[in-house]
C-alpha positions as CSV (number, residue, x, y, z in Angstrom):
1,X,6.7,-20.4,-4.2
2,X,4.5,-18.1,-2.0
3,X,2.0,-16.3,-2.8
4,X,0.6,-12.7,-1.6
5,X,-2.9,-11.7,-1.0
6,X,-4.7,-8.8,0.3
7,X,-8.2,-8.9,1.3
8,X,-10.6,-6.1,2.5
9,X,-12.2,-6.8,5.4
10,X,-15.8,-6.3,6.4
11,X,-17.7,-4.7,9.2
12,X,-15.9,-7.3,11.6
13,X,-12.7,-7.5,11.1
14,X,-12.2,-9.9,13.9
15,X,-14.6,-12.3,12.4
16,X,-13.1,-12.1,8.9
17,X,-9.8,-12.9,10.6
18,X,-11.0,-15.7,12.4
19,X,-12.5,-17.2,8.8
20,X,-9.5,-16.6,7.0
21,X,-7.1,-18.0,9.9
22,X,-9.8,-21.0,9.9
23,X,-9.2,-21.7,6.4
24,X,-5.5,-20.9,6.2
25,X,-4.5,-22.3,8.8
26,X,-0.6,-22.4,7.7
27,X,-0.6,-19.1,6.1
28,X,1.3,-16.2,7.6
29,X,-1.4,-13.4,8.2
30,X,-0.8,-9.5,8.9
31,X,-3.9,-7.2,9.5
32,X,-3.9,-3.6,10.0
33,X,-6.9,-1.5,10.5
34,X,-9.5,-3.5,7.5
35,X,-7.0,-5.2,5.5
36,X,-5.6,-8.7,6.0
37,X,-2.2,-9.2,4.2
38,X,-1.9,-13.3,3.2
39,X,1.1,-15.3,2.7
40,X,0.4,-19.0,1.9
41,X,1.9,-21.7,-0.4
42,X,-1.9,-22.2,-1.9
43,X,-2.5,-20.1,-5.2
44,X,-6.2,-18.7,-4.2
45,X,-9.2,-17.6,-6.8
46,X,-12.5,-15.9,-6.6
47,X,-14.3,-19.7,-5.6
48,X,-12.0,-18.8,-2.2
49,X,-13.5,-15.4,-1.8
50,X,-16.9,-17.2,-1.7
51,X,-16.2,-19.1,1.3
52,X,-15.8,-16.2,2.9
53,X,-19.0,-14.3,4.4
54,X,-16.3,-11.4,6.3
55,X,-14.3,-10.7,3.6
56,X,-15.3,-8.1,1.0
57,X,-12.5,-8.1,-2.1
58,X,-9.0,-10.5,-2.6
59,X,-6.3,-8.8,-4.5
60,X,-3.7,-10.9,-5.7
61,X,0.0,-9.2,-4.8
62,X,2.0,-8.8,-7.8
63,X,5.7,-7.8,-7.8
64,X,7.7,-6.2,-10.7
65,X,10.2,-8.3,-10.5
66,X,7.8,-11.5,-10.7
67,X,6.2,-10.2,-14.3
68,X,7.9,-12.1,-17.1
69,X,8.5,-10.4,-20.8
């Protein structure tokens, strides 16, 4: 099952990029302007946020149709 991630990028967006393309290697990864859209097959926390030095926030993507009763 995939999962979807947005994170806010910092001051260089390149760089955070780079750090989450470095660490994601397989992951399918869209940015526009400061935010990097993540599709991976790894379920990612807050200790994955910390490896990060470019990245500001990680937002777990949620769809309607995924929330169970």
């Amino acid at each position: 099952m995939p999962y979807f991630y947005a994170f806010v990028l910092g001051t260089h967006p390149e760089i955070s990029y780079a750090e989450l393309k470095a660490l994601l290697p397989s992951a399918e990864i869209r940015v526009r302007k400061n935010i990097a859209i993540v599709e991976t097959n790894e379920e990612l926390d807050v200790k994955f946020l910390s490896r990060l030095g470019g990245s500001i926030k990680l937002v777990e993507l949620v769809w309607k149709n995924d929330l169970k009763p």
